[in-house]
C-alpha positions as CSV (number, residue, x, y, z in Angstrom):
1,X,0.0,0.0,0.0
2,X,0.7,3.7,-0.3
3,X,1.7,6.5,2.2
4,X,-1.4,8.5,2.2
5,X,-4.7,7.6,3.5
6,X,-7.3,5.4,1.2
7,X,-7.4,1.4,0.9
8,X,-6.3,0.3,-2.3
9,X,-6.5,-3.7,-3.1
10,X,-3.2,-4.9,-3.5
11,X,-4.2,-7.4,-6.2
12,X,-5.7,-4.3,-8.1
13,X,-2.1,-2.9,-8.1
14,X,-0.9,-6.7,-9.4
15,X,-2.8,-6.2,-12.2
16,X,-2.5,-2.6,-12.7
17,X,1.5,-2.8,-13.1
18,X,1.1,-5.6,-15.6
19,X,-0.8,-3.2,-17.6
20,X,1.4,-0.4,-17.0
21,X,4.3,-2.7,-18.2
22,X,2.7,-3.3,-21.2
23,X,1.9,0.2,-22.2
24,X,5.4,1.2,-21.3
25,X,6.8,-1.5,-24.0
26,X,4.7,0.7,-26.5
27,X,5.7,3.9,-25.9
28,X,9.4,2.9,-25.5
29,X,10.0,1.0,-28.2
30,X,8.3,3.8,-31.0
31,X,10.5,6.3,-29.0
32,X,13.3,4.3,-30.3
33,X,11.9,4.2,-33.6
34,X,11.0,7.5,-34.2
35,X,14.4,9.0,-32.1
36,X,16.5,6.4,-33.8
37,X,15.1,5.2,-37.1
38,X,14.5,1.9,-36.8
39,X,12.2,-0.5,-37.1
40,X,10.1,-2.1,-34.4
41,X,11.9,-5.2,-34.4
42,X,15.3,-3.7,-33.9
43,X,14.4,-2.6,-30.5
44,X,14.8,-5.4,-27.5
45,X,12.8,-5.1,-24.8
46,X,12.8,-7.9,-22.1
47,X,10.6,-8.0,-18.7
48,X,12.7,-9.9,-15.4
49,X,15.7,-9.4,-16.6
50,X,18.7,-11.2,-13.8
51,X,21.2,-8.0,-12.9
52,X,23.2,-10.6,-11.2
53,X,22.6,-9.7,-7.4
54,X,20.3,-11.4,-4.8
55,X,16.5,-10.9,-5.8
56,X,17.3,-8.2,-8.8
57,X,15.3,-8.2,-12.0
58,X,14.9,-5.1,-14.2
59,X,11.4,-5.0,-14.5
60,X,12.0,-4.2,-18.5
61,X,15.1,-3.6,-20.0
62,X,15.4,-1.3,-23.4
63,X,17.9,-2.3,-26.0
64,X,18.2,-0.4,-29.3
65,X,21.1,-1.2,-31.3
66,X,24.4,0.3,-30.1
67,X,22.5,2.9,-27.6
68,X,22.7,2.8,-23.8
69,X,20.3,0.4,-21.9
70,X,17.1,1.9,-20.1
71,X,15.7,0.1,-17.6
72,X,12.1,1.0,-16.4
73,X,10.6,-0.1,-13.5
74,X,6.4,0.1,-12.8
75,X,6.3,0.8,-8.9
76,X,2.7,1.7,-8.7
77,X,1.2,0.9,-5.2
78,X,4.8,0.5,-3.4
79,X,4.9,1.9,0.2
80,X,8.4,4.5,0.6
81,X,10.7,2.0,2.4
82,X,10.0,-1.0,-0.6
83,X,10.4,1.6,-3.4
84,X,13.7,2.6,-2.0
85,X,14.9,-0.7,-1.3
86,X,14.0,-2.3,-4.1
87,X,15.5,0.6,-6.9
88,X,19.1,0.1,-4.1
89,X,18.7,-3.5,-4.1
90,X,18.9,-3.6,-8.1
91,X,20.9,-0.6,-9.0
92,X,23.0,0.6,-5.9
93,X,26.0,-1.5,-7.0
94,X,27.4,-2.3,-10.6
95,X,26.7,-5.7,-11.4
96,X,26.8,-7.8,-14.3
97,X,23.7,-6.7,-15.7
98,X,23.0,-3.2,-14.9
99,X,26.4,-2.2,-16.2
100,X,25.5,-1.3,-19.1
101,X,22.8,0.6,-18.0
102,X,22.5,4.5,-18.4
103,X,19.4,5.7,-17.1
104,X,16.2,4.1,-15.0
105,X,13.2,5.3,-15.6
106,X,11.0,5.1,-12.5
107,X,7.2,4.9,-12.9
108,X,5.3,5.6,-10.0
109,X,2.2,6.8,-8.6
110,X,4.5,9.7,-6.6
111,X,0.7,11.6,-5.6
112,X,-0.1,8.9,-3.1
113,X,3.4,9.3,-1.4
114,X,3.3,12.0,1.6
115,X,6.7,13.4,1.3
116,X,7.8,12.6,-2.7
117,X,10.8,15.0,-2.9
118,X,12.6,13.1,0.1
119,X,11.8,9.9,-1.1
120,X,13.3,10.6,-4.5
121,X,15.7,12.3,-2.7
122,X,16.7,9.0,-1.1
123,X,16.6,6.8,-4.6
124,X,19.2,9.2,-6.2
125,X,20.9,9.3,-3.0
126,X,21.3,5.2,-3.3
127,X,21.7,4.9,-7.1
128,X,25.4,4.4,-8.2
129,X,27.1,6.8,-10.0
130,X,26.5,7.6,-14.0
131,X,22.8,6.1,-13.7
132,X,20.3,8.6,-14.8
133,X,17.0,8.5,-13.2
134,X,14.2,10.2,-14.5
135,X,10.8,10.0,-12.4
136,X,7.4,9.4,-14.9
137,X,4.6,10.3,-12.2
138,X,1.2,9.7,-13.3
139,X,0.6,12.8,-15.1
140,X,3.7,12.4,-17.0
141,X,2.5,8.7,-17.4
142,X,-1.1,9.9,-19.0
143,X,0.8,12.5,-20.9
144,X,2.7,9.8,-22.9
145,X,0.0,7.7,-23.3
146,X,-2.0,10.2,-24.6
147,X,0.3,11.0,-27.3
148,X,0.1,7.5,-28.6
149,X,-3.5,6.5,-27.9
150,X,-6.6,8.0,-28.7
151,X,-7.2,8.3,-24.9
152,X,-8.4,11.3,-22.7
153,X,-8.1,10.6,-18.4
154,X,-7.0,12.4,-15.4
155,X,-6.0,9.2,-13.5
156,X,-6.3,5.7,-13.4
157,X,-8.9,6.2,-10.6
158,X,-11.4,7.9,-13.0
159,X,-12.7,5.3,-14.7
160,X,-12.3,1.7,-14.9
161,X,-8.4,-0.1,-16.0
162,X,-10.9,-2.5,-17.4
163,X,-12.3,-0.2,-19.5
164,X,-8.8,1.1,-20.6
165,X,-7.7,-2.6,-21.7
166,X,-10.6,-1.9,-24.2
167,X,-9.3,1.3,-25.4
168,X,-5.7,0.3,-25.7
169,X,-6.6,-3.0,-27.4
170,X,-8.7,-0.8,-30.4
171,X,-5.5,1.1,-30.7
172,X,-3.3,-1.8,-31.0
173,X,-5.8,-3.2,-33.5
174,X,-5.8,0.1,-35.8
175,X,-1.7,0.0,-35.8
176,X,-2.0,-3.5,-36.9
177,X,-4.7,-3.4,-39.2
178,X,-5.0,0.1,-40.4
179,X,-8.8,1.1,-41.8
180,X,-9.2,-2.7,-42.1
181,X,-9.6,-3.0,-38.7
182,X,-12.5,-4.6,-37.0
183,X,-13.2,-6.3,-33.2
184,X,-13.8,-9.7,-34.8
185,X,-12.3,-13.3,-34.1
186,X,-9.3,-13.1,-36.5
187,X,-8.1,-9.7,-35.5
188,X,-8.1,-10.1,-32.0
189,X,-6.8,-13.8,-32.2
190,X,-3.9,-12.6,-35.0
191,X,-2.6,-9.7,-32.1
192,X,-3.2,-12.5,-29.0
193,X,-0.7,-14.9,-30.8
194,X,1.9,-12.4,-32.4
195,X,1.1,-8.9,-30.8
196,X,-0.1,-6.1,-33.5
197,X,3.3,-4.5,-33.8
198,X,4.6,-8.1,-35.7
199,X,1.1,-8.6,-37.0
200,X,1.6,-5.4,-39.3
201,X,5.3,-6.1,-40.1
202,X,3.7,-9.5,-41.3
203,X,1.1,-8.2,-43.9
204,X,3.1,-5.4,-44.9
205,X,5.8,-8.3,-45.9
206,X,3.0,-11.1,-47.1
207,X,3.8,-13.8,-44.5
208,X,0.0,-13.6,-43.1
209,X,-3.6,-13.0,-45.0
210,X,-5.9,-10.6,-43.3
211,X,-8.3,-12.9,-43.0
212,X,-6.6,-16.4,-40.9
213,X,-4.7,-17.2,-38.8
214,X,-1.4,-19.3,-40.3
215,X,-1.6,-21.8,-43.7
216,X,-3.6,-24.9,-42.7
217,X,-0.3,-28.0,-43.9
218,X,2.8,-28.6,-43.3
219,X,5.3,-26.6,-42.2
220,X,8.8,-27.3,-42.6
221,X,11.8,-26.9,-39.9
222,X,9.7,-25.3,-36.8
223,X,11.2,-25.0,-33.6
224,X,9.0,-25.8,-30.4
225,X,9.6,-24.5,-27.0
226,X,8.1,-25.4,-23.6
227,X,8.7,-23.7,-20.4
228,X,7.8,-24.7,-17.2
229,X,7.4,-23.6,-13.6
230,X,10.0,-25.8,-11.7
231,X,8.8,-27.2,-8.4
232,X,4.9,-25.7,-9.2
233,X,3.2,-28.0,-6.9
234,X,5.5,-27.5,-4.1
235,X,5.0,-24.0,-4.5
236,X,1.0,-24.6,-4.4
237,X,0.8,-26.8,-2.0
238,X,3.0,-24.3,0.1
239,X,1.1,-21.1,-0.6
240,X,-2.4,-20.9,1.5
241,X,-3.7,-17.5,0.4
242,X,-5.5,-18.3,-3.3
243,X,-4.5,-15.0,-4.3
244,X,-0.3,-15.3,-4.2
245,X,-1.3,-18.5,-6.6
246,X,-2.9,-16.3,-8.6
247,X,-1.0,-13.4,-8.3
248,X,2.1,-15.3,-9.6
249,X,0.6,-16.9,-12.4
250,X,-1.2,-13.9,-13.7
251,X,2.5,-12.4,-13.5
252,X,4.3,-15.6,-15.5
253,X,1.4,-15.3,-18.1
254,X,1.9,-11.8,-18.9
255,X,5.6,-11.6,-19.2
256,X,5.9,-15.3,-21.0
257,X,3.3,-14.1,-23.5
258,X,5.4,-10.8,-24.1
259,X,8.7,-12.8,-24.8
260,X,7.4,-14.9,-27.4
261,X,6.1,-12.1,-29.3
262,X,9.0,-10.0,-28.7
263,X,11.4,-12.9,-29.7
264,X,9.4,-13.5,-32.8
265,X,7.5,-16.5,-31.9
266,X,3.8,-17.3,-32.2
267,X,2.2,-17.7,-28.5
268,X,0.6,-21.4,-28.9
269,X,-1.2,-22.0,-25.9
270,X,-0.8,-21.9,-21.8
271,X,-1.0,-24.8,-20.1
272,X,-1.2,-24.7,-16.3
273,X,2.3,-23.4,-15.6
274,X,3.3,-24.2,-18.8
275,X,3.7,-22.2,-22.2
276,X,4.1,-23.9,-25.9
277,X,6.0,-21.0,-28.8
278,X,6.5,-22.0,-32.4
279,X,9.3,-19.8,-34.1
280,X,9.1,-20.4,-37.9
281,X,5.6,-20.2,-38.7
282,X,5.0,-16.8,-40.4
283,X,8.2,-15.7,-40.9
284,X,10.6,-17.6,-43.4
285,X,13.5,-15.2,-43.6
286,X,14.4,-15.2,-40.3
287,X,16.8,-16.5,-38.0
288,X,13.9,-18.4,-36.0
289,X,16.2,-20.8,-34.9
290,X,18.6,-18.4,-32.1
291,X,15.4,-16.6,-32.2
292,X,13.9,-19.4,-30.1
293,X,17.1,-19.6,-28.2
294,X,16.9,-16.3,-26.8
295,X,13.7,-16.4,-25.9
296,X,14.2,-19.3,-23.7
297,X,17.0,-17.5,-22.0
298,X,14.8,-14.8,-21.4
299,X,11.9,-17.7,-20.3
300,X,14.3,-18.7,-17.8
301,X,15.2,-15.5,-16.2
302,X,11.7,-15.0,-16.0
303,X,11.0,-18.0,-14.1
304,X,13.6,-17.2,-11.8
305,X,12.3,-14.0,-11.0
306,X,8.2,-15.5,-10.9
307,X,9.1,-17.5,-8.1
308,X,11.3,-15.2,-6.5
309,X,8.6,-13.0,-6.1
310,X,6.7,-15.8,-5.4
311,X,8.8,-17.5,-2.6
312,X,9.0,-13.4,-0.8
313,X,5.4,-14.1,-0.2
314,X,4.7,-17.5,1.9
315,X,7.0,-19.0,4.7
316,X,8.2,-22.7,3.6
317,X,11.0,-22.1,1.9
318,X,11.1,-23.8,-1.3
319,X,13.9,-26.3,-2.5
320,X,14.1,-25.0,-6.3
321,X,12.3,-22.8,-8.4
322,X,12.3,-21.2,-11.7
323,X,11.9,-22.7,-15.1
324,X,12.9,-26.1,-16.7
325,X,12.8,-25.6,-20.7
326,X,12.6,-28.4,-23.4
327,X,13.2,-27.4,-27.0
328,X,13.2,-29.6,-30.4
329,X,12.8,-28.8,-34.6
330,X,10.6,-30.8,-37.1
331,X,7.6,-30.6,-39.6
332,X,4.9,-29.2,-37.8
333,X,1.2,-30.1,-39.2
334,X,-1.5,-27.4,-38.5
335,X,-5.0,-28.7,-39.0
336,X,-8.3,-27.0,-38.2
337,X,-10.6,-27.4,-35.3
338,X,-13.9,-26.5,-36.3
339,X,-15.1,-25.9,-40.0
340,X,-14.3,-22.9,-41.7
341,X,-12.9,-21.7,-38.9
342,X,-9.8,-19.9,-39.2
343,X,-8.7,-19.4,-35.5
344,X,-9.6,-22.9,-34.4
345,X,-6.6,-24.5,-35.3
346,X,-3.9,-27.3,-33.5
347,X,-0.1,-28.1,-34.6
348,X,0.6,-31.8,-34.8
349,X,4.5,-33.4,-35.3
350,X,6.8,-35.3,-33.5
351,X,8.8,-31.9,-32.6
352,X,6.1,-31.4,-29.6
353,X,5.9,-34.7,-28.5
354,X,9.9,-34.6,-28.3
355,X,9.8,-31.1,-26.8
356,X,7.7,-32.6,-24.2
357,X,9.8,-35.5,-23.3
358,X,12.6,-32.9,-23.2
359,X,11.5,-30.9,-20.8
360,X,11.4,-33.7,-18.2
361,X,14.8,-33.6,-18.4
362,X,15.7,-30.4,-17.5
363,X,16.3,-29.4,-13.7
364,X,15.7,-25.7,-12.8
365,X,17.5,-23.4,-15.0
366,X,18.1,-25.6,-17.3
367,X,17.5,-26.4,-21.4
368,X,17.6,-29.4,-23.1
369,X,17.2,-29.1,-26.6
370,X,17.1,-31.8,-29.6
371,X,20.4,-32.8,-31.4
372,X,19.2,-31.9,-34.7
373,X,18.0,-28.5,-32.8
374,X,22.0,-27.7,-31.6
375,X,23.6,-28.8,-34.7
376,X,21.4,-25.6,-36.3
377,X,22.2,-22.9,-34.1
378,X,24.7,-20.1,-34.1
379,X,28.4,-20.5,-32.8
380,X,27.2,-18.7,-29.6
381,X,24.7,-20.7,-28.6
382,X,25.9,-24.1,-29.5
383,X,29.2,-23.8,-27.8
384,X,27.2,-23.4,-24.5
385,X,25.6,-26.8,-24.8
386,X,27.0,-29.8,-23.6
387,X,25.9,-33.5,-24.9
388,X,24.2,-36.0,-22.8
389,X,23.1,-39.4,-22.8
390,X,20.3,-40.3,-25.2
391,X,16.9,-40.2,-23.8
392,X,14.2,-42.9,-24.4
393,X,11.6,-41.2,-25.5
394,X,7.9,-43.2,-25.5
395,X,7.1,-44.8,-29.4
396,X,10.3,-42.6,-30.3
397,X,13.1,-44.8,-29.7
398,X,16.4,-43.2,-28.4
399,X,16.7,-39.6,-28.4
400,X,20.7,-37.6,-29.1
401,X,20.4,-34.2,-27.0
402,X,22.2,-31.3,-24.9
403,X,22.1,-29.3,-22.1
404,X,22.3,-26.1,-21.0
405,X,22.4,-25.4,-17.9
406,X,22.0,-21.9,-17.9
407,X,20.3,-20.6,-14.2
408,X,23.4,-22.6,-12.7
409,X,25.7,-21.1,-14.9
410,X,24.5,-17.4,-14.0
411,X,24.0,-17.9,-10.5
412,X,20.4,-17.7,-11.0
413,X,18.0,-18.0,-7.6
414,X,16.4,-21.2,-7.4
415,X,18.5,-23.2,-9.8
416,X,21.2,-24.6,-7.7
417,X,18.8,-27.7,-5.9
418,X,17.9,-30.8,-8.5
C-alpha cells in the first residue's frame, strides 16, 4: 500500500503494473523508432531481466542497437521504504547486468506518497554513479500515453483499468490493421498470438492474410519451445492464500506471452504453468532458430524471477524454483478445429511430443534441446551446450540431446537444488 490515506486492493495494483508494463513496452519502443530510425523489431525489450545480485530483475530492459540500456521499473502501489529498497537493491551496485545501463526510468504513482521529494531524494541518493533517473509520475504517465492512444483521463482512478484494456486494445488493432480493422475473431486472435506490432510487419511483408490465422499443412523446420514452472506444486501446496497462486501466475502469463512475441515466436497455448512457442511459422526469412534460443533465456530468467517473487510471499521455503525448458525442430502439421474456422486451429508433429519428453529432463534453470535443434544454431549458442546421454523417449526410440544449464551457470535463484 501507499503512504497516504485510502485502501487500495493490493491485487488491483498486481494487475495494474502488468498493464502499466505493457503500455510502457509501446511507448518505449516507437520512441526508439521515431528517435533512432529503426524498425520495431530492432528494438529489445525484455521483462525480469537477472542484474546478477540477490532478488534483482529489471522489470524491463530497453535495447536499441548500439544505444545505452534503459531500464524502467512500474512501482505503482509500493509503500516508501519497498520503493527505495528495491531501486538500491537492483541498482545501488554495478553488477553484471545493470552495467550497461545508463538511465532508470522510474514509474510511479508519486501523488499517493506524503513526502515525494525526500523519497526521491533517497533513490538518487542510493543509485550508483552515472545512472540517470528520470521519475514518470502519473501525469507524465497519462501524458505519454495520450500521445500515442486516442485516450483522454486524469488518472487511473477515473474510470475503470478494465475499460482502458478496451481502449488500448482498439488502438493496438488500428496500428496492426490500419482502416481494415475490425473487433472480430481473426483480428483479435492474430494480435493474441503475435502482438499487432509483428502482425503489421507480417502483412506489410505477405507472410499472413488478413483474413486467418497461419496456412492450414505442413510446415517445414519449426522449432517448439516449452517452459515450465519448476517445483509448481511445491509452491501450491505451500502457498495458503489463493490470491499469491494467482497473483504469480497472472505475472508468469503476462511476461511469458510478451517474450514470445517479442522474440518472434507465435504464442501457442498456456497450459497450467506451462507455455508452448513456435518460431518459424509466419516468418521464413528469419533467423527463428537463435530466435527461439533467446527467448528461452529470457523464459528462464523470467522463471527465476516468478518464483522469486513468489517464494517473498509465503513462509516454507522452497527447494528449487524457476523454469525447466525443453526445446526440439521438425515438420509441424496445423490442421483445423472447427469448420471454416480460421482461428480454431492445433499443430501436430513429433517436434512437440519430443519437446515434451525434453523438458522432463531439464532441472531448474536448465534447457535441453534436440540434437538436430543444436547442430542448427549459431556458434554462440551451440558452444554453451554440452551433450548427454540419449533419452528414451515413448514410441520414439532413443533420443541424441544437450544441455544447457543456464540458471546454474549465471547464479540464478532457485537453480542450484535438483
Amino acid at each position: 500500500m501507499s503512504d497516504s490515506p485510502g485502501y487500495v486492493d493490493p491485487l488491483h495494483y498486481e494487475e495494474l503494473r502488468l498493464f502499466v508494463e505493457e503500455i510502457c513496452d509501446h511507448i518505449f519502443r516507437f520512441e526508439c523508432v521515431e528517435k533512432f530510425g529503426i524498425e520495431p523489431q530492432d528494438v529489445d525489450i525484455d521483462q525480469e531481466v537477472y542484474l546478477g545480485g540477490p532478488g534483482a530483475f529489471a522489470d524491463i530492459r530497453v535495447q536499441a542497437q548500439n544505444q545505452p540500456t534503459t531500464f524502467i521499473e512500474v512501482k505503482y502501489g509500493y509503500d516508501s521504504e519497498r520503493l527505495v529498497s528495491s531501486l538500491t537493491r537492483k541498482y545501488g551496485e554495478e553488477t553484471p547486468g545493470s552495467k550497461q545501463g545508463a538511465r532508470v526510468v522510474l514509474v510511479a504513482d508519486t501523488h499517493r506518497h506524503a513526502d515525494w521529494p525526500s523519497i526521491e531524494s533517497r533513490i538518487r541518493e542510493q543509485l550508483r554513479p552515472n545512472l540517470h533517473l528520470e521519475v514518470w509520475n502519473e501525469e507524465l504517465l497519462i501524458s505519454r500515453i495520450s500521445e500515442r492512444f486516442p485516450i483522454r483521463i486524469t488518472s487511473f482512478e477515473d474510470r475503470p483499468v478494465r475499460e482502458l484494456r478496451g481502449i488500448v486494445d482498439k488502438a493496438f488493432g488500428h496500428y496492426a490493421f490500419g482502416d481494415d480493422y475490425r473487433p472480430d475473431d481473426i483480428h483479435t486472435t492474430l494480435i493474441w498470438h503475435f502482438g499487432y506490432w509483428r502482425v503489421r510487419r507480417m502483412l506489410e511483408r505477405g507472410f499472413i492474410g488478413n483474413g486467418k490465422l497461419v496456412d492450414v499443412g505442413r510446415h517445414k523446420n519449426i522449432a517448439v519451445m516449452l517452459a515450465d514452472l519448476s517445483n509448481f506444486s511445491s509452491f501450491v501446496r505451500d502457498t495458503p492464500d489463493d490470491h499469491v497462486v494467482r497473483g504469480c501466475l497472472a505475472n508468469f502469463y503476462a511476461k511469458a506471452r510478451h517474450q514470445i512475441i517479442n522474440s518472434g515466436g507465435m504464442l501457442y497455448q498456456f497450459l497450467g504453468d506451462a507455455v508452448i512457442a513456435l518460431f518459424g511459422l509466419t516468418d521464413p526469412d528469419s533467423n527463428h532458430l537463435d530466435d527461439a534460443m533467446d527467448c528461452a533465456e529470457a523464459m528462464v530468467e523470467i522463471g527465476s524471477s516468478v518464483c522469486d517473487l513468489w517464494q517473498r510471499q509465503i513462509d516454507r521455503v522452497q527447494r528449487s524454483g524457476g523454469s525447466h525448458i525443453g526445446m526440439a525442430i521438425g515438420n509441424l502439421q496445423v490442421v483445423q478445429l472447427q469448420p471454416f474456422s480460421p482461428t480454431r486451429i492445433s499443430a501436430i508433429g513429433d517436434a512437440i511430443n519430443i519437446t515434451a519428453r525434453l523438458l522432463e529432463e531439464a532441472g531448474p534453470g536448465e534447457i535441453v534441446a534436440s540434437n538436430s535443434l543444436v547442430q542448427r544454431l549459431s556458434p554462440h549458442w551451440q558452444g554453451q551446450f554440452r551433450e548427454l546421454s540419449p533419452i528414451e523417449a515413448r514410441n520414439m526410440g532413443l533420443i541424441k540431446t544437450w544441455k544447457l544449464p543456464l540458471g546454474r551457470n549465471r547464479n540464478l535463484p532457485g537453480s542450484h537444488y535438483q
